[in-house]
C-alpha positions in Angstrom: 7.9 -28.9 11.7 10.5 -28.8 8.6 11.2 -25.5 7.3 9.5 -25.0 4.0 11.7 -26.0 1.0 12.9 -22.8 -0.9 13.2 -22.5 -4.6 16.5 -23.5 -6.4 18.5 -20.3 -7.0 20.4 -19.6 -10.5 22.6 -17.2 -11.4 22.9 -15.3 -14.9 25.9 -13.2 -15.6 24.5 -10.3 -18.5 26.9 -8.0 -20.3 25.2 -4.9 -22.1 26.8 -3.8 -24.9 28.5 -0.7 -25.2 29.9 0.1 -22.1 28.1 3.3 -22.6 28.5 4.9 -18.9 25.8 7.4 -19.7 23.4 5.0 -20.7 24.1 2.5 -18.2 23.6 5.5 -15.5 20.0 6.0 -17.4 19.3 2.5 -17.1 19.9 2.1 -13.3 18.8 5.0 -12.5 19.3 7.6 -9.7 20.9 5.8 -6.9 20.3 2.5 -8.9 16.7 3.0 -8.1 15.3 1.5 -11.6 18.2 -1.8 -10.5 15.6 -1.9 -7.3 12.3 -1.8 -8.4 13.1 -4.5 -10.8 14.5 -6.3 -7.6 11.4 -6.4 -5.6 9.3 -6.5 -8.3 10.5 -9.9 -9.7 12.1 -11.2 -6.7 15.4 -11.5 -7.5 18.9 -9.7 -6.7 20.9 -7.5 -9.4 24.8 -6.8 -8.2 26.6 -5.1 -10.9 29.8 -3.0 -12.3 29.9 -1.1 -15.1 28.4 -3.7 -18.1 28.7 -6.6 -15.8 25.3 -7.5 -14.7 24.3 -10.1 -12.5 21.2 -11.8 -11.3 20.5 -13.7 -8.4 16.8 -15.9 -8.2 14.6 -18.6 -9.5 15.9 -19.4 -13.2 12.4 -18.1 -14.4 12.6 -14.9 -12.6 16.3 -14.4 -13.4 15.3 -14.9 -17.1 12.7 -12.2 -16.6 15.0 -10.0 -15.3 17.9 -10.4 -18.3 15.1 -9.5 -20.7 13.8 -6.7 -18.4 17.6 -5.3 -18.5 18.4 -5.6 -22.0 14.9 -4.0 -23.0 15.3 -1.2 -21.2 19.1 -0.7 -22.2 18.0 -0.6 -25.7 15.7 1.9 -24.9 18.4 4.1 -23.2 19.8 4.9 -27.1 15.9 7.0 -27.2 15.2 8.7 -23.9 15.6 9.0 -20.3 14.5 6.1 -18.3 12.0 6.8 -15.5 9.7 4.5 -13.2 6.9 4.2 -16.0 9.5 2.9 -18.0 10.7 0.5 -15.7 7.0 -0.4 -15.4 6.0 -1.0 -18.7 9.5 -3.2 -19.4 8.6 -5.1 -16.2 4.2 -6.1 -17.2 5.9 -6.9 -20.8 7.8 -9.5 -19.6 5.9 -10.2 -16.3 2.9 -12.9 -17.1 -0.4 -11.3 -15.5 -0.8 -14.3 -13.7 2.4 -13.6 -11.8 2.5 -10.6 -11.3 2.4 -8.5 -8.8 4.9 -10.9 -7.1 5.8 -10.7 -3.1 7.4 -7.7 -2.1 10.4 -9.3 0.1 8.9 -8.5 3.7 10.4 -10.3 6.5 8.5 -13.6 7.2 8.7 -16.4 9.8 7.1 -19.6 9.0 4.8 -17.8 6.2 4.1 -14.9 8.3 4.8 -11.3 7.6 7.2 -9.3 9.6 7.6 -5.6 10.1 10.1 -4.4 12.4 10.1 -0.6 12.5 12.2 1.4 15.1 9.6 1.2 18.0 9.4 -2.7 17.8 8.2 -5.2 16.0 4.9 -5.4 14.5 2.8 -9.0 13.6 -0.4 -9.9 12.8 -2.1 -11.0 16.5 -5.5 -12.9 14.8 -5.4 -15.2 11.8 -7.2 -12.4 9.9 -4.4 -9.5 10.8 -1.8 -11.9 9.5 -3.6 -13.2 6.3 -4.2 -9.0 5.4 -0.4 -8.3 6.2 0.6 -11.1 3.6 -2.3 -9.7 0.9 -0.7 -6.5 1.8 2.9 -7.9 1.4 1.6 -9.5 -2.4 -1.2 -7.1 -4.0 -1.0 -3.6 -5.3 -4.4 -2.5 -4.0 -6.0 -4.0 -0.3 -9.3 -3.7 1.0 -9.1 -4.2 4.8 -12.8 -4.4 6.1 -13.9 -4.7 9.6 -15.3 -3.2 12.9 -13.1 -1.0 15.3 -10.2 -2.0 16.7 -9.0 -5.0 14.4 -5.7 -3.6 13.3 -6.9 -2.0 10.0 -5.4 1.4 10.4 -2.8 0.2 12.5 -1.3 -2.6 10.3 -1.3 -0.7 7.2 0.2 2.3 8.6 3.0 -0.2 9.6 3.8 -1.7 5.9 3.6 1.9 4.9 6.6 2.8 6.9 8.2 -0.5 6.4 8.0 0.3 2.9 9.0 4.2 2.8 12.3 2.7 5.5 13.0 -0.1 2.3 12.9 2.3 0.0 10.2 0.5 -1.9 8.0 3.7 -2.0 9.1 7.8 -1.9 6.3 8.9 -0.4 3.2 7.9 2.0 0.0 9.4 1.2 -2.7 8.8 4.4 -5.8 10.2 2.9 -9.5 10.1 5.1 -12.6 11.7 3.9 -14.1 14.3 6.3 -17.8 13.9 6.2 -18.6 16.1 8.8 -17.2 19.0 6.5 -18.8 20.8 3.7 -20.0 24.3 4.7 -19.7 23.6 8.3 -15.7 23.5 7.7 -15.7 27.5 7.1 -17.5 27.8 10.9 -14.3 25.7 12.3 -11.5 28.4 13.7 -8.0 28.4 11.9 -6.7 28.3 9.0 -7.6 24.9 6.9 -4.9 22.7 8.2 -6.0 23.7 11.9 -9.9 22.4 10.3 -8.5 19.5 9.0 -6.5 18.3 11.5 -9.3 16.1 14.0 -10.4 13.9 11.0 -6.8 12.8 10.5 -5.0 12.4 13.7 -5.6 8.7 14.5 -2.9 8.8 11.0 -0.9 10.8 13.0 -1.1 8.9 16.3 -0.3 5.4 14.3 2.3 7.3 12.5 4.1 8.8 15.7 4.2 5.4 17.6 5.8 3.7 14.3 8.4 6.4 14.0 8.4 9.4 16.6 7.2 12.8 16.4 10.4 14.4 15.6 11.2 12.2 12.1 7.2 12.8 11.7 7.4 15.9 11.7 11.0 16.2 9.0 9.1 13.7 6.6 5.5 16.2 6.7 7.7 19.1 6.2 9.6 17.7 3.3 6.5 16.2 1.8 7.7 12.3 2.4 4.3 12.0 4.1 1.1 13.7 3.3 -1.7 13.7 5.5 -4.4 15.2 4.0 -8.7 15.1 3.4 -10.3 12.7 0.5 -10.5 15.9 -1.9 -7.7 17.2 -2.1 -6.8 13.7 -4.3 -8.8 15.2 -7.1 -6.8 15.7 -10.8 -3.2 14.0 -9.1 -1.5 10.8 -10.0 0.4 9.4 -7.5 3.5 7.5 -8.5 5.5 5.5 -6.6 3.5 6.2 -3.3 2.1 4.2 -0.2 -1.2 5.5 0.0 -3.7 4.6 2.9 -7.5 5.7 2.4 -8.9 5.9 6.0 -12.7 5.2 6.7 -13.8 4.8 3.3 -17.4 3.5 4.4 -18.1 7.2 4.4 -16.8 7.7 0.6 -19.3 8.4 -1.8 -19.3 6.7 -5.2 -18.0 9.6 -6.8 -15.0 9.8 -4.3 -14.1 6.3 -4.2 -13.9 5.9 -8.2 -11.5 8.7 -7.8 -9.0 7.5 -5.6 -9.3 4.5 -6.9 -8.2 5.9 -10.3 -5.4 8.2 -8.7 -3.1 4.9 -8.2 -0.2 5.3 -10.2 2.9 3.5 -11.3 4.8 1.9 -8.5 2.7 2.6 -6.0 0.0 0.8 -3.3 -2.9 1.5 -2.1 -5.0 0.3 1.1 -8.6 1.2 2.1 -9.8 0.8 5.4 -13.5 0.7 6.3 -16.1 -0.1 8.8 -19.3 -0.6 6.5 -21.8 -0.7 9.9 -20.4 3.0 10.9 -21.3 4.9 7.5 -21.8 8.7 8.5 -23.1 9.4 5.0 -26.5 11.3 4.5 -29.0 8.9 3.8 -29.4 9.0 0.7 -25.6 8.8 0.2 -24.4 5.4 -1.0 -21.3 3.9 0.5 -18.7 4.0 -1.9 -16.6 1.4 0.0 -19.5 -0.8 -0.1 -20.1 -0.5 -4.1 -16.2 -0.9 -4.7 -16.4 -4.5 -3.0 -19.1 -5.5 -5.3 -17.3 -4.3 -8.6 -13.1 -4.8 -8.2 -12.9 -7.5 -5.4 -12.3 -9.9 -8.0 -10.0 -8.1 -10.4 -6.3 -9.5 -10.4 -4.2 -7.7 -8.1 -7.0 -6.5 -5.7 -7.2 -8.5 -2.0 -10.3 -8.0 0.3 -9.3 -9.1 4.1 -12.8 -8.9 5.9 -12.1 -8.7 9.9 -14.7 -9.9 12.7 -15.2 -9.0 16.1 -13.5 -11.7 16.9 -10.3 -10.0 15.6 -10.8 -6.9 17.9 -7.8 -6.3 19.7 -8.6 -3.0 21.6 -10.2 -3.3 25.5 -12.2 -7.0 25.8 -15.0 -4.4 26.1 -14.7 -3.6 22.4 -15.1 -7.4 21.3 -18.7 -7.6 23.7 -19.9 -3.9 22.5 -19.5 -4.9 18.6 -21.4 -8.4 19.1 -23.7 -6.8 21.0 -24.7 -4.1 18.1 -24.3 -7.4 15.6 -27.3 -8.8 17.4 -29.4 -5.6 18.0 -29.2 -4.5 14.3 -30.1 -7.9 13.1 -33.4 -8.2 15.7 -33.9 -4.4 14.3 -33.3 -4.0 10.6 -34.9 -0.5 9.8 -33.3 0.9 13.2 -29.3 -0.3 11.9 -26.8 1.8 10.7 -27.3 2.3 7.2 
């Protein structure tokens, strides 16, 4: 099987004028950070000194890139240049229909990648690998599915990949705790201690991607943040990795919340099982409402994963099927 045929490559040599070392600092940014996000955001490669600026891609995207650079160097003679500026330079001269473009993951043959320092990580079924490349190409990801597919698992994974790239500053792993409410102040310790059971399948898919010891140095320094659906209220999260955990067991309220907290730069990925919803009856999924109203929106991808992609014990695989078939022979005695 040939390899696919790549795109031709062009090169464009840009000079900003003055060679204003203060404004060209403002433009790149700290630790060229602005130079990068309009790397991975269009595609292409900047290399650069001083004035000299040049750009590595597809013609198009290189062209994309000039304009990106001299817009935002003119905008260095008004203010400070931060990621929302970078942003807003980058969707001006970024057609909606392109954008957001590949993020640059590792691929083999089409397939996405992830080495992290435990190993490699790959998408076993067709279904994993398809929701690593939406992943890889959309800003928000709905991966939906019965245990043990890989949800959790996978999306963990880019989230690290990403945070290691330096694509993202922070990962945010968010689940609701349903079980909470006033039966939280009965739980013993403080509210980290009550918080802690609902989130540690983040922590265990967190410690085999990078160890309990750099785990623990990101948590402290706030790199990650584990923490329970609420606490998202009234924040913005800007160029963040965030993961929402068992959203079948959002309410409407909640999901239209995170949903909204997105913020420049960032990603977001929700993970649900919409046969396991632990909601009081008359509590509507909010999972299941968002996949009826922003599945098709630009930008958004919806992976849906069957039993067939189970890849916990062979057990798993014969115990889903076998509530598949009870709970359609038994409508009003299913999950709701």
């Amino acid at each position: 099987m040939s390899a696919p045929t790549r795109p031709a490559q062009a090169r464009i040599d840009v000079v900003l004028s003055p060679d204003d070392g203060q404004r060209l600092a403002n433009l790149a940014g700290p630790f060229d950070a602005h130079l990068r996000q309009i790397e991975l955001r269009l595609g292409i490669e900047i290399r650069n000194r001083g004035n000299l600026f040049q750009l590595v891609g597809t013609r198009a995207d290189a062209q994309r890139g000039e304009a990106v650079l001299n817009s935002l160097f003119n905008l260095t003679l008004e203010q400070p240049i931060g990621t929302e500026q970078v942003h807003l330079a980058l969707a001006e001269h970024t057609e909606p229909a392109e954008a957001p473009l590949a993020r640059q993951e590792e691929t083999v043959e089409g397939e996405v990648i992830i080495r992290t320092k435990r190993g490699v990580v790959r998408g076993r079924s067709a279904q994993q690998k398809a929701y690593l490349s939406a992943i890889n190409r959309h800003d928000l990801n709905f991966g939906v599915g019965p245990a043990g597919t890989g949800k959790t698992y996978l999306a963990v994974a880019s989230a690290v990949n990403a945070l290691e790239r330096d694509r993202v500053r922070r990962i945010v792993l968010v689940r609701p705790a349903v079980e909470a409410g006033e039966k939280l102040g009965f739980l013993p310790g403080d509210m980290a201690d009550k918080i802690n059971p609902y989130l540690r399948p983040l922590y265990d898919a967190l410690y085999e991607m990078m160890g309990f010891e750099k785990v623990a140095r990101l948590t402290e320094k706030n790199v990650i943040e584990v923490a329970p659906l609420a606490f998202m209220r009234g924040r913005t999260l800007n160029e963040s990795y965030v993961i929402l955990d068992e959203a079948q067991n959002t309410t409407l309220e909640q999901m239209k919340m995170f949903l909204t907290r997105l913020g420049f730069g960032s990603v977001a990925v929700v993970t649900g099982d919409v046969t396991q919803i632990d909601l009081p009856r008359h509590e509507k999924s909010g999972l299941k409402h968002a996949l009826n109203i922003v599945a098709n929106i630009p930008g958004v991808s919806v992976t849906h994963f069957k039993k067939e992609d189970v890849v916990r014990h062979p057990l798993v695989q014969a115990i889903v099927e076998a509530y598949e078939v009870f709970e359609a022979q038994h409508p009003d005695g299913a999950a709701h």
